[in-house]
VOGU-3710 file (C-alpha; in Angstrom, 3 decimals, decimal comma):
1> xxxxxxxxxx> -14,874/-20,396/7,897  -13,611/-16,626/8,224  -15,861/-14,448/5,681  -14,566/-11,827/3,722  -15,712/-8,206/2,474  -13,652/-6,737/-0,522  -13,414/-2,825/-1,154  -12,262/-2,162/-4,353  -12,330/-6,044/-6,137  -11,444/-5,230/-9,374
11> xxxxxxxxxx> -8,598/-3,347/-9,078  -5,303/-5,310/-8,761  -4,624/-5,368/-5,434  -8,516/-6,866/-5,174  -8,489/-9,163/-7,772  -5,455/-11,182/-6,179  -6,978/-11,345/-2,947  -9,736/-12,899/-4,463  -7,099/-15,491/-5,927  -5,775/-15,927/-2,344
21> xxxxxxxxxx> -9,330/-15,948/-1,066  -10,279/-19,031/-3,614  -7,124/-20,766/-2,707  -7,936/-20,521/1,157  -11,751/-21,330/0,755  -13,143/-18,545/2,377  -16,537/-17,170/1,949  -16,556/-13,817/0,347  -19,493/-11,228/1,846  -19,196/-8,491/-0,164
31> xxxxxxxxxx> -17,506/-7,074/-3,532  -17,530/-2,970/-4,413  -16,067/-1,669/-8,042  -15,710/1,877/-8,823  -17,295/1,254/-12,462  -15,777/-1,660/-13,858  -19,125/-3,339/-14,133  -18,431/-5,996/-16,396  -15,750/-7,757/-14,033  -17,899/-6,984/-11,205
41> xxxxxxxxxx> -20,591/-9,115/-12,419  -17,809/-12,118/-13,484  -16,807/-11,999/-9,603  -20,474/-11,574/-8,510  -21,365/-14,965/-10,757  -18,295/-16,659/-9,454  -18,245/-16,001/-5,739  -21,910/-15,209/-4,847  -21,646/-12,446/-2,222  -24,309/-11,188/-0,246
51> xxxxxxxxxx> -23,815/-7,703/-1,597  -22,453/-5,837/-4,375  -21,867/-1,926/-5,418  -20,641/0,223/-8,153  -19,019/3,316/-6,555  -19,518/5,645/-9,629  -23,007/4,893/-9,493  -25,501/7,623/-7,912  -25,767/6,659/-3,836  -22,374/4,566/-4,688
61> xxxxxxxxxx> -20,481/6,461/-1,989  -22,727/6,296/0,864  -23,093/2,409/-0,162  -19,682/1,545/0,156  -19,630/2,875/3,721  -22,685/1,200/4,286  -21,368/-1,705/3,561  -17,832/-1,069/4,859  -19,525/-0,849/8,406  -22,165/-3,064/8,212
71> xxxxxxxxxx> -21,468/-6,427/6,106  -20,715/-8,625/9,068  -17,663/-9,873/7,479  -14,698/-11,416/10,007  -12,187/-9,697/7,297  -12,883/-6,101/5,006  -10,048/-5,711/2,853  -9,080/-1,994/1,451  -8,061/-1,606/-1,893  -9,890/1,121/-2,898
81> xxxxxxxxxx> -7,336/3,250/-4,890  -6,529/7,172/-3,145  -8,189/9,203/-1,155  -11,458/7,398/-1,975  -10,794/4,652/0,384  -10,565/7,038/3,182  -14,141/7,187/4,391  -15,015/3,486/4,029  -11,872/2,514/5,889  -12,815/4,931/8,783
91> xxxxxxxxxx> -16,203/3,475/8,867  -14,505/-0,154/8,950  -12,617/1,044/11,822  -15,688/0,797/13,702  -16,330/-2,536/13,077  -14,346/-4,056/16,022  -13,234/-6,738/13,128  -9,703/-7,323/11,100  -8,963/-4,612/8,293  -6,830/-5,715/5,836
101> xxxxxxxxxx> -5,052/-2,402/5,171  -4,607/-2,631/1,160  -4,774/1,756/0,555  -2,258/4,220/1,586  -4,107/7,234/1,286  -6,541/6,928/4,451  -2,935/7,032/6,454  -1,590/9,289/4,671  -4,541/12,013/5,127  -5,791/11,051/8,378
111> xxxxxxxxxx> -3,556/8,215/9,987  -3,978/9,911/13,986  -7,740/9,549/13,258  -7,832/6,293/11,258  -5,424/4,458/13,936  -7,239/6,201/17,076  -10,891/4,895/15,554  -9,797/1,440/14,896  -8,223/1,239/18,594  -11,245/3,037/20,076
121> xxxxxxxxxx> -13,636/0,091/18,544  -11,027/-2,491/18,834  -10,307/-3,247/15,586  -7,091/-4,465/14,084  -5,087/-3,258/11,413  -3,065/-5,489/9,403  -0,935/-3,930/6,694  -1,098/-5,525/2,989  1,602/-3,789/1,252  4,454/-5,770/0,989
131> xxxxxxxxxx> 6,768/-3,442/2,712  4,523/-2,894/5,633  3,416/-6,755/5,739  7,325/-6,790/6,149  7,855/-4,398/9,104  4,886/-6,327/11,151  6,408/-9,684/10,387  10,247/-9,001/11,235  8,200/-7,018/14,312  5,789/-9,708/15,626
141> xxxxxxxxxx> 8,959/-12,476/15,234  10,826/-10,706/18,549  10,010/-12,557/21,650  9,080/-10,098/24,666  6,691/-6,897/24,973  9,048/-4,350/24,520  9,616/-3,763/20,847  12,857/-1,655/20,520  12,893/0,050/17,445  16,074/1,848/16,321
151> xxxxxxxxxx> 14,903/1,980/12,641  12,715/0,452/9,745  14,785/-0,020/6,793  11,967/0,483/4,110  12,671/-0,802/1,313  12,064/0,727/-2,965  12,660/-1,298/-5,919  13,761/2,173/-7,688  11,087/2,051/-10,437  11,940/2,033/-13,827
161> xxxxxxxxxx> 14,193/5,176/-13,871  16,644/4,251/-11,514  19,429/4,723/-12,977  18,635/7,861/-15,626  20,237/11,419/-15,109  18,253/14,302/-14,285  18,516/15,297/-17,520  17,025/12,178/-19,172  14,192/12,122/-16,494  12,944/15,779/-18,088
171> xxxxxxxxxx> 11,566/13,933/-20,979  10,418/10,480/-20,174  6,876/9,712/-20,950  3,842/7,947/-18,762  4,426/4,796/-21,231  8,257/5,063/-19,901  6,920/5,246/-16,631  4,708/2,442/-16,816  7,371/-0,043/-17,840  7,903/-1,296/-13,875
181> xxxxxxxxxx> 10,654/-3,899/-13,863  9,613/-5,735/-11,070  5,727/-5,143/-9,540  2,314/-5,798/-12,140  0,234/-3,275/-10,371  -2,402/-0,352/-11,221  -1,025/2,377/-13,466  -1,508/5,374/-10,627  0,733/3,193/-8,101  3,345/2,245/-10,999
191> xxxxxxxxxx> 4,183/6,008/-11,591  4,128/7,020/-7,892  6,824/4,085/-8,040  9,024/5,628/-11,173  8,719/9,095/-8,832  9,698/7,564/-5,690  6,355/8,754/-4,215  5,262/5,548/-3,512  7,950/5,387/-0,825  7,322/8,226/-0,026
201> xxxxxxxxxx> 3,812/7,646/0,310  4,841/4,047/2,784  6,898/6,540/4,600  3,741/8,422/6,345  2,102/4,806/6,531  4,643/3,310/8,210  4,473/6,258/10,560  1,161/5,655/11,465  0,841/1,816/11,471  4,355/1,553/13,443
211> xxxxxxxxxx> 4,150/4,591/15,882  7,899/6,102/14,997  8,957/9,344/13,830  10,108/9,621/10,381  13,587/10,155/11,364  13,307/6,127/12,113  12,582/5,522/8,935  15,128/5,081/5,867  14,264/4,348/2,348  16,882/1,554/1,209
221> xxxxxxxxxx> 16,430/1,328/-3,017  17,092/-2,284/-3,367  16,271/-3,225/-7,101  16,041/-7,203/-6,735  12,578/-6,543/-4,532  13,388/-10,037/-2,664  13,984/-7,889/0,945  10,639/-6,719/1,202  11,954/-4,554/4,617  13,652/-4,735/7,393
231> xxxxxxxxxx> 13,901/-3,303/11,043  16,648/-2,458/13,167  16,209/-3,164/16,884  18,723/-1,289/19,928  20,971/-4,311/20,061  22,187/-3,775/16,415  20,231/-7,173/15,106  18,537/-6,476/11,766  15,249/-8,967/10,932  14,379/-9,002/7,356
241> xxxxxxxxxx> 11,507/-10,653/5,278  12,167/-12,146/2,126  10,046/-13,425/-0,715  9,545/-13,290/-4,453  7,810/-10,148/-5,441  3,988/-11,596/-5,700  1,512/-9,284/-3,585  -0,755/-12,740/-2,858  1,662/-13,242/-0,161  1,109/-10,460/1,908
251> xxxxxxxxxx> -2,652/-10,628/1,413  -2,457/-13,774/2,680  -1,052/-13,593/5,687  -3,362/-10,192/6,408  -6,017/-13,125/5,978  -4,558/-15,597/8,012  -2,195/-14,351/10,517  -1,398/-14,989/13,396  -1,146/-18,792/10,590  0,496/-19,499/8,420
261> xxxxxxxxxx> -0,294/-21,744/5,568  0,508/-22,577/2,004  0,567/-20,251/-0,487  0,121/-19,311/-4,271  3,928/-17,560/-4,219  6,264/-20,023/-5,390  9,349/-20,754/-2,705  12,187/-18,600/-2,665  15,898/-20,544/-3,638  18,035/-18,056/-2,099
271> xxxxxxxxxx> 21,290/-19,842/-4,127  19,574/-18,886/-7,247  19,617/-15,182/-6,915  22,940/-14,181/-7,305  23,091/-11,394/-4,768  20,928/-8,844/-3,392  21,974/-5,243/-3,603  21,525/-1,601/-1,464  21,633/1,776/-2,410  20,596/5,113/-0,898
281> xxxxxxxxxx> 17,887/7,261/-2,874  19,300/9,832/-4,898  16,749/12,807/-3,221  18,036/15,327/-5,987  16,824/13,310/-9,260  13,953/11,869/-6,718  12,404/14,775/-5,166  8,811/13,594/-4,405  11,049/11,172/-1,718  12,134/14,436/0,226
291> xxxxxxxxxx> 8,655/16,021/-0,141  7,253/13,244/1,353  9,816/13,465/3,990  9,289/17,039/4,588  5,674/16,952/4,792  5,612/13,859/7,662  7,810/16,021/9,881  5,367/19,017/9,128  2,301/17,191/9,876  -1,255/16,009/8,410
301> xxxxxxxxxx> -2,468/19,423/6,287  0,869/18,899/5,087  0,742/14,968/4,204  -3,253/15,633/2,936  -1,737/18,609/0,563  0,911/16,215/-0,649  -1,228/13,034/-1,385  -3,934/14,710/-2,714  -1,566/17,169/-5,254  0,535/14,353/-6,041
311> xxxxxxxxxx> -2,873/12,158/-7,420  -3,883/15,601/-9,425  -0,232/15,519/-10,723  -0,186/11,971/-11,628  -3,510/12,183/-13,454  -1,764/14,912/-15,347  1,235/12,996/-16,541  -1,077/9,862/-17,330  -2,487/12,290/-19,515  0,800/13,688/-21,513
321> xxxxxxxxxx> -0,170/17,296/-19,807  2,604/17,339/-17,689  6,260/16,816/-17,422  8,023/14,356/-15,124  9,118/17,176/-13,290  6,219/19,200/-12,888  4,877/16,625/-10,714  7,521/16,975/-7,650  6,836/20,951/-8,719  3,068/20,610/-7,682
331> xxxxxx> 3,537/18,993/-5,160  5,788/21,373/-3,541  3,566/24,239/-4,257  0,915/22,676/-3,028  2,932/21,872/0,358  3,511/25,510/0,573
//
């Protein structure tokens, strides 16, 4: 039975893994929570881990490393939300065991140092988000060694605002923003979504976890969410992943690959959807997408400035302080 450690269990990301995780009957090791107690102590009751912690709490921090690099778990699963999950996911890089990549952020501020610590101890990376899960599946389907990319077609479901003018996007609202018509997930994610950051965000990830320039990488807005991504080898082939939009799907096959075995994500009837559409981001009424662009080429001061000002922004507009705007403004200051 593999064992499991789970960074970051109450969030959303970690309480559907712990769906997936019941499903597959695997032993769970470890739970962490930044301060939602209360759930904490449901999933502690339910699941019996060897070890819990509360982030927030005094000593939290150094806990959750502790127990990022030492719970003996076959599996540690990162879904601690930003730059928070940075230090426990370097210290599970040292674990020589499977990371189940769930946060962006520790790529996104450090990905040369995250990637070079996990191959130095032998660890392996498997990506959770959907798009990424995507890319590794349409990438470990090709037959031979050589793996030929000529691009990864990364798909965006275009958030909620996909279709407003520039104009309208001036005065939406965080409870606009929040309104995703397609994902359930935590309200920090959901606007980086209505902003396009969250692409923009995948965009350095995919960097990292893939090894490919950002020129090799093009956001596709494709609003259905049913092509999770795709990549484009030398020959011309393209080798997509589809699904229904249900995040237990990826998280399962972090858990289980190189298997594959039956799910909670109900089967996909490809007469029933009609058709499946492609656009190209509109950078101009999206401009966190060519920030994001800008700072990968620049490099990681550049990516750290952008992640870290973009979570200060967010905050911000969570908060009615800001404008929609004045987000892709900070950010760009902060770049500079």
């Amino acid at each position: 039975m593999k064992t499991v450690t789970i960074l970051g269990s109450t969030g959303s990301i970690g309480r559907q893994t712990l769906e997936v995780v019941e499903n597959l009957g695997l032993k769970v090791v470890a739970l962490t929570a930044n301060n939602n107690v209360e759930l904490l102590k449901e999933q502690e009751a339910k699941f019996k881990p060897d070890i819990t912690a509360i982030s927030s709490e005094p000593g939290g921090a150094d806990k959750l490393i502790d127990i990022a690099e030492n719970s003996g778990a076959d599996i540690i699963v990162t879904a601690i939300a930003g730059t928070a999950g940075l230090e426990p996911t370097l210290a599970a890089c040292k674990t020589g065991k499977r990371i189940a990549l769930a946060n962006k952020e520790p790529l996104v501020c450090a990905g040369e140092q995250v990637m070079q610590t996990a191959k130095a101890h032998g660890t392996e990376i498997i990506p959770v988000d959907s798009e990424h899960s995507a890319i590794f599946q349409c990438l470990h389907s090709k037959v031979g060694k050589d793996k030929k990319i000529k691009k990864i077609l990364l798909t965006a479901s275009g958030g909620p605002f996909r279709k407003m003018s520039r104009k309208q996007l001036e005065t939406v609202t965080a409870e606009d923003a929040l309104k995703h018509p397609t994902w359930n997930m935590g309200q920090k994610i959901t606007i980086d979504s209505a902003t396009l950051m969250n692409k923009g965000l995948e965009l350095i990830e995919a960097m990292h976890l893939f090894n490919v320039p950002p020129e090799q990488i093009e956001v596709v807005v494709h609003p259905e969410s049913i092509v999770h991504s795709m990549v484009e080898f030398q020959d011309g082939s393209i080798i997509a992943q589809l699904s229904h939009p249900d995040m237990r799907m990826p998280i399962q096959y972090a858990l289980t690959y190189p298997e594959r075995v039956q799910s909670l994500t109900k089967s996909l009837d490809i007469t029933q959807i009609g058709k499946l559409t492609f656009e190209k981001p509109d950078l101009e009424r999206f401009p966190c997408l060519a920030l994001a662009y800008e700072a990968a080429k620049l490099g990681q001061n550049e990516c750290s400035a952008l992640n870290k000002a973009n979570e200060q922004a967010v905050e911000l507009f969570l908060q009615n302080k800001i404008g929609f705007y004045d987000i892709s403004n900070m950010i760009q200051t902060a770049i500079s």
